[in-house]
C-alpha positions as CSV (number, residue, x, y, z in Angstrom):
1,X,110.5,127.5,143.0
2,X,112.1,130.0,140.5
3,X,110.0,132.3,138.4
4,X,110.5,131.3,134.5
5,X,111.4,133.3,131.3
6,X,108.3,135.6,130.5
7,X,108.1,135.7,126.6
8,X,107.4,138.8,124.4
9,X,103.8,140.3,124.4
10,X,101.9,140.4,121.0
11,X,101.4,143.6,118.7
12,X,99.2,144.3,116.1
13,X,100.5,141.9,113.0
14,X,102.1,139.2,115.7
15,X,101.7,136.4,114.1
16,X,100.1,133.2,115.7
17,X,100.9,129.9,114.7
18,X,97.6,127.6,115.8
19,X,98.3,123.5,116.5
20,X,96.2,120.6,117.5
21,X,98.5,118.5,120.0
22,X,95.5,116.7,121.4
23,X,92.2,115.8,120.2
24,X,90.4,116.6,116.7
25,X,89.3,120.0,115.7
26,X,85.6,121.0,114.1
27,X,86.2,123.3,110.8
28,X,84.0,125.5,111.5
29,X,85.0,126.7,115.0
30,X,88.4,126.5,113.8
31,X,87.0,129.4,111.6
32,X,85.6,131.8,113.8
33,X,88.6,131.2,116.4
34,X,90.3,132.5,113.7
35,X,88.3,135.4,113.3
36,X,88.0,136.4,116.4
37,X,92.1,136.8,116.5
38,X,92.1,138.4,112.7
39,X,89.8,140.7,114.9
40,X,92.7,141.3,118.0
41,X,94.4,142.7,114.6
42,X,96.5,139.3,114.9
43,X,98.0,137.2,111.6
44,X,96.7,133.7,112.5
45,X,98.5,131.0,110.6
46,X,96.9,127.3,110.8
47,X,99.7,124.4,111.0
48,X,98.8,121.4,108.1
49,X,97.5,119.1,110.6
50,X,95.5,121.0,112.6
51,X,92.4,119.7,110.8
52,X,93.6,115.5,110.8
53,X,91.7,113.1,112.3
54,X,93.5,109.9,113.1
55,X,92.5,106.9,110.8
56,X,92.0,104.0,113.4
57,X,91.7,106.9,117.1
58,X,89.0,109.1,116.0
59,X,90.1,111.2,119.5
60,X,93.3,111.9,118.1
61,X,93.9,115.2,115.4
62,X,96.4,113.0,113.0
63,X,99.4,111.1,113.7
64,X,101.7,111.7,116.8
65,X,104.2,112.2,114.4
66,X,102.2,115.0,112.3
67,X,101.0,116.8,115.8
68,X,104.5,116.6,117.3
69,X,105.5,118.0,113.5
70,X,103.1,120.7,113.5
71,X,104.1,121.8,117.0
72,X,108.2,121.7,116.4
73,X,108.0,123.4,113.1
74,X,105.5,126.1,114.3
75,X,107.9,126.9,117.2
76,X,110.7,126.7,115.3
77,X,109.7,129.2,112.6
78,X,111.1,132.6,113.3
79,X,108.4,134.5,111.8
80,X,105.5,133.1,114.3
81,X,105.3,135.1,117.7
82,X,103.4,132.7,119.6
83,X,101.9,129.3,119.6
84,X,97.9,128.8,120.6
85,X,96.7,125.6,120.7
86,X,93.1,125.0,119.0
87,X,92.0,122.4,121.5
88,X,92.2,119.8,124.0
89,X,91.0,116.8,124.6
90,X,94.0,113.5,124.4
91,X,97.1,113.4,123.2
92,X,99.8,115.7,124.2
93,X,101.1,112.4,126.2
94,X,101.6,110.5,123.2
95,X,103.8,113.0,121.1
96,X,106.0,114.8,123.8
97,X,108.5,112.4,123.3
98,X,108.7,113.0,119.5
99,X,109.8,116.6,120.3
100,X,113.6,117.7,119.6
101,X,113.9,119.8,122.5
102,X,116.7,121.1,122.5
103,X,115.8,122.9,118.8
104,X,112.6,124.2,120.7
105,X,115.1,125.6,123.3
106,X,117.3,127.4,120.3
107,X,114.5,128.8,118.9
108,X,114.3,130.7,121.6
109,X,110.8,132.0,124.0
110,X,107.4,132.3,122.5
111,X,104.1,132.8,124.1
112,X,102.3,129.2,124.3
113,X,98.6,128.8,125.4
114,X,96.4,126.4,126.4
115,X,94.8,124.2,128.8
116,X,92.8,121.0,129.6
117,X,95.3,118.0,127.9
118,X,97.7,120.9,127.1
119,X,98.9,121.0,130.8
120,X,101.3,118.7,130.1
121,X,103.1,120.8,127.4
122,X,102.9,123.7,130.5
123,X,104.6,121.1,132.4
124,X,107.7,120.1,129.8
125,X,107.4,123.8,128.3
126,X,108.7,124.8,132.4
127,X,110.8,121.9,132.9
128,X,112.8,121.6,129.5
129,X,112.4,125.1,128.6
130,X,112.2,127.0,131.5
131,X,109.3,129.0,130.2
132,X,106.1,130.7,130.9
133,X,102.7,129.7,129.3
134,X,99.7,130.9,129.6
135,X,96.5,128.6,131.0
136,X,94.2,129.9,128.7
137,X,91.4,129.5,126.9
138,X,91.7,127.7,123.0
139,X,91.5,129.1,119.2
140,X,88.7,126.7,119.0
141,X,87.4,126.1,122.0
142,X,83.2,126.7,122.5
143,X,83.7,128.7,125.7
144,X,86.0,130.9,123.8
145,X,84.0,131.7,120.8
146,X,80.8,132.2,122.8
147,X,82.7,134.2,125.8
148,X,83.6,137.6,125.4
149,X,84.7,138.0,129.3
150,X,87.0,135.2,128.2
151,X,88.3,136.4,125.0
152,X,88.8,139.9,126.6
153,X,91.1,138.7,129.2
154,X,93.6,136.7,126.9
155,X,93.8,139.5,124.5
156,X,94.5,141.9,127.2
157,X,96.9,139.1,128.7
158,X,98.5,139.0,124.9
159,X,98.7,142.2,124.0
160,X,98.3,144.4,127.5
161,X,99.4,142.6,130.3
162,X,100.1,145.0,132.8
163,X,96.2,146.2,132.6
164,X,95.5,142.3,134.4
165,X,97.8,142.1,136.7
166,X,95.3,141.3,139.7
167,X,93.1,138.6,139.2
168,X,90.2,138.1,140.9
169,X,87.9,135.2,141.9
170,X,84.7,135.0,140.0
171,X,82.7,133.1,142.4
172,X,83.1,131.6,145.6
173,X,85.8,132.3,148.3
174,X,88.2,130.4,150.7
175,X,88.1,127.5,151.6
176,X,91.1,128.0,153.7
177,X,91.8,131.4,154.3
178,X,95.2,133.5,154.8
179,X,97.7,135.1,152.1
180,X,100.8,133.7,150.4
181,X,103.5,134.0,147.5
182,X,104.1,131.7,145.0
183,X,104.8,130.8,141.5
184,X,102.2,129.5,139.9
185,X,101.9,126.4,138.6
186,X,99.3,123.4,137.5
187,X,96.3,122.7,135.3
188,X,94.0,119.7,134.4
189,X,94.6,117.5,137.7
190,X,94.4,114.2,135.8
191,X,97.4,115.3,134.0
192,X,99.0,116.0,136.7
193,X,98.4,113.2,138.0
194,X,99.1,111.4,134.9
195,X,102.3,113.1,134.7
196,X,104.4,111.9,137.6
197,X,107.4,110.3,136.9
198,X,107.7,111.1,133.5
199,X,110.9,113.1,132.4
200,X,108.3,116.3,131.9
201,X,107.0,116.5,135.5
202,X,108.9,119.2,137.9
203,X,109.5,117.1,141.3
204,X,107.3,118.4,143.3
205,X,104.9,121.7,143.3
206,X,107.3,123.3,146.4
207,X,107.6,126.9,146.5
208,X,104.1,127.1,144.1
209,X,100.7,128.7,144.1
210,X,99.0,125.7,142.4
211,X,96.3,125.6,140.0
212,X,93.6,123.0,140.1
213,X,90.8,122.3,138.2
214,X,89.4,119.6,135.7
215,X,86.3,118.3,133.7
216,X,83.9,115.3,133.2
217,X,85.2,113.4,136.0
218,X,83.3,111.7,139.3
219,X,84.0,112.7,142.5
220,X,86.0,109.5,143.5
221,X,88.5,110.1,140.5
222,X,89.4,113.2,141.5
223,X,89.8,112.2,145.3
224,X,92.2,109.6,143.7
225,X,94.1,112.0,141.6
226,X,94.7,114.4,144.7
227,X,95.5,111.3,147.0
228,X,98.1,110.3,144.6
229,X,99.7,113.2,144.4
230,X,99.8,113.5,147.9
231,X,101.0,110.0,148.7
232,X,104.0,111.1,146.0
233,X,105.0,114.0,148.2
234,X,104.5,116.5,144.9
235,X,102.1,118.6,147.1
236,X,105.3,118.8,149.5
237,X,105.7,122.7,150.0
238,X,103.2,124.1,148.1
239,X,102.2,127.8,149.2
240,X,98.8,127.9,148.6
241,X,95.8,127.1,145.9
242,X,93.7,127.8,143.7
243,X,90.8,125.8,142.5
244,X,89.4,126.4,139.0
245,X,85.9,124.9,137.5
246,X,84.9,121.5,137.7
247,X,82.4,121.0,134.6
248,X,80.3,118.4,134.2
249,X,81.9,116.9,137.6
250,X,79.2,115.4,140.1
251,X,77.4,117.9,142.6
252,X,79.5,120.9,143.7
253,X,78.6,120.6,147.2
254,X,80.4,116.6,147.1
255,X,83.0,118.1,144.7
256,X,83.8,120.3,147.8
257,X,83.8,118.4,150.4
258,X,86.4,116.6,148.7
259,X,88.5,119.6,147.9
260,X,88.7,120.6,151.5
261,X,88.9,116.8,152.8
262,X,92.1,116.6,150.7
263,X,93.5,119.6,151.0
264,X,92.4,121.1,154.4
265,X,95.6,119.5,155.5
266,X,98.0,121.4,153.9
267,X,97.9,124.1,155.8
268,X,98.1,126.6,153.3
269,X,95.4,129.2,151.8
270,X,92.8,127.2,149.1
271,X,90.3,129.5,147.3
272,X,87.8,128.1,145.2
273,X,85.9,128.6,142.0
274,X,88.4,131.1,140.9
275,X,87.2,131.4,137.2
276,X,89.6,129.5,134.9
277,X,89.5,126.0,133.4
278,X,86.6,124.9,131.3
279,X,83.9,127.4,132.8
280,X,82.5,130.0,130.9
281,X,84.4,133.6,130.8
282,X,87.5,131.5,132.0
283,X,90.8,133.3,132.9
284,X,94.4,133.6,131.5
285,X,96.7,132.5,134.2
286,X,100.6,132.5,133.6
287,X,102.4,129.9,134.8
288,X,106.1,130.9,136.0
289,X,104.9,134.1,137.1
290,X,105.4,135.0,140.9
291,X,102.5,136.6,142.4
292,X,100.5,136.9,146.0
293,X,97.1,135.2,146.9
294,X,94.9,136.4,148.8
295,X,92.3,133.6,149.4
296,X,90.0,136.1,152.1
297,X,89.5,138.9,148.7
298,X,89.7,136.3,146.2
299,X,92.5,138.0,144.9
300,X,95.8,136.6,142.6
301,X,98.7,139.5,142.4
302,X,101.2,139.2,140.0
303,X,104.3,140.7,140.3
304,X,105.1,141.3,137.2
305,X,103.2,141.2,133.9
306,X,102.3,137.9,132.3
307,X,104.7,138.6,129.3
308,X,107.3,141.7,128.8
């Protein structure tokens, strides 16, 4: 797997386009996202629709059309630096299609983040674009706002990226142990799982450190998710993992048992609880960065900073 084109880091007065590809965004924690970036010394802009709520699917922000709008214009626009998204939720699979890629190509890289339904824009953004995004957390998101360890690490990711360059576990340890380079790659594992065999999904996760994590979702659901991708041969390769949180998921201990049952086999290094995904304080990963795990320290190298 090839490491991707790393976008220019923010300065003071960089201005940030914010979008709602998924799911409907509260006002008022649309507000202090924004804040909190005026804050960063940032120039937050809000796209039209960001605040829509689809007439007839209440868990939609506005049409596909308007979200897919929003995103091409803001990425298009030659005065926005980079592109957060202000939530997640559903969506993104519904309006991917109504992108012109090729003028989000000529326009050119820009810093992207986000997570959760977002992973599969990290997955087109790598495969049409060959780009890297950032897994981090959202402009409106509640663990951001209420999260400085979280908002500290995807400024510093933004605007000082060689100062979190190693990343380290925030709980737990290996499951399997052992070291091994990558590029990193992943996300939400139901949209992973969701996304094979669409024309947005990279073939296979070969070559990869691969980031897994998700939310809300029973123990035999995720066993499915991973089966499936292993029965599809996209785990083919991969050189090692890293498991995220698993919020409002069943029982950690089952949750685990799983984990290792599943991906025990692989013969590759797994560590878990890591620290990004929908846990509190979560990290900024980049994906298309190379980088070295170590799953015995808990500890994610990067070779290079997240962004030049």
């Amino acid at each position: 797997m090839d490491e991707l084109t790393r976008p220019e880091r923010l300065a003071p007065g960089a201005r940030v386009a914010i979008v709602a590809p998924s799911g409907p965004v509260p006002g008022e924690r649309l507000q202090a996202g924004l804040d909190v970036l005026r804050g960063w010394g940032l120039d937050p802009v809000v796209a039209p629709h960001v605040l829509d709520r689809h007439t007839e699917f209440p868990y939609l922000a506005g049409t596909d059309a308007d979200r897919a709008a929003d995103l091409q214009d803001a990425w298009c626009d030659p005065a926005v630096d980079a592109v957060l998204c202000a939530r997640g939720g559903y969506g993104v699979q519904r309006m991917a299609d109504l992108l012109d890629w090729d003028a989000l190509r000529a326009a050119g890289p820009k810093v992207f983040v986000g997570f959760s339904d977002i992973t599969a824009l990290h997955e087109a953004f790598a495969r049409r674009l060959g780009l890297v995004t950032l897994h981090g957390p959202m402009a409106a998101g509640l663990d951001f706002l209420k999260n400085p360890d979280a908002q500290h690490h995807l400024r510093s990711t933004l605007m000082a990226p060689e100062t979190v360059q190693t990343l380290t576990a925030t709980g737990g340890g290996a499951l399997v142990g052992g070291r091994a380079r990558g590029v990193l790659l992943g996300g939400c594992l139901s949209l992973l799982a969701a996304d094979l065999g669409t024309p947005y999904a990279r073939p296979c996760a070969r070559g990869g450190l691969l980031c897994l994590e998700d939310v809300g979702e029973e123990t035999y659901r995720l066993d499915r998710y991973l089966t499936q991708l292993l029965r599809a041969g996209w785990l083919d390769g991969v050189r090692g993992v890293l498991l995220g949180s698993w919020a409002d998921c069943d029982a950690y201990p089952l949750v685990r048992a799983m984990l290792l049952d599943r991906l025990g086999g692989l013969g590759v290094p797994v560590v878990e609880e890591f620290g990004f995904g929908h846990g509190a304080g979560a990290l900024t990963v980049p994906f298309g960065v190379a980088g070295t795990l170590d799953a015995d320290a808990g500890t994610l190298t990067l070779e290079a900073p997240a962004l030049r």
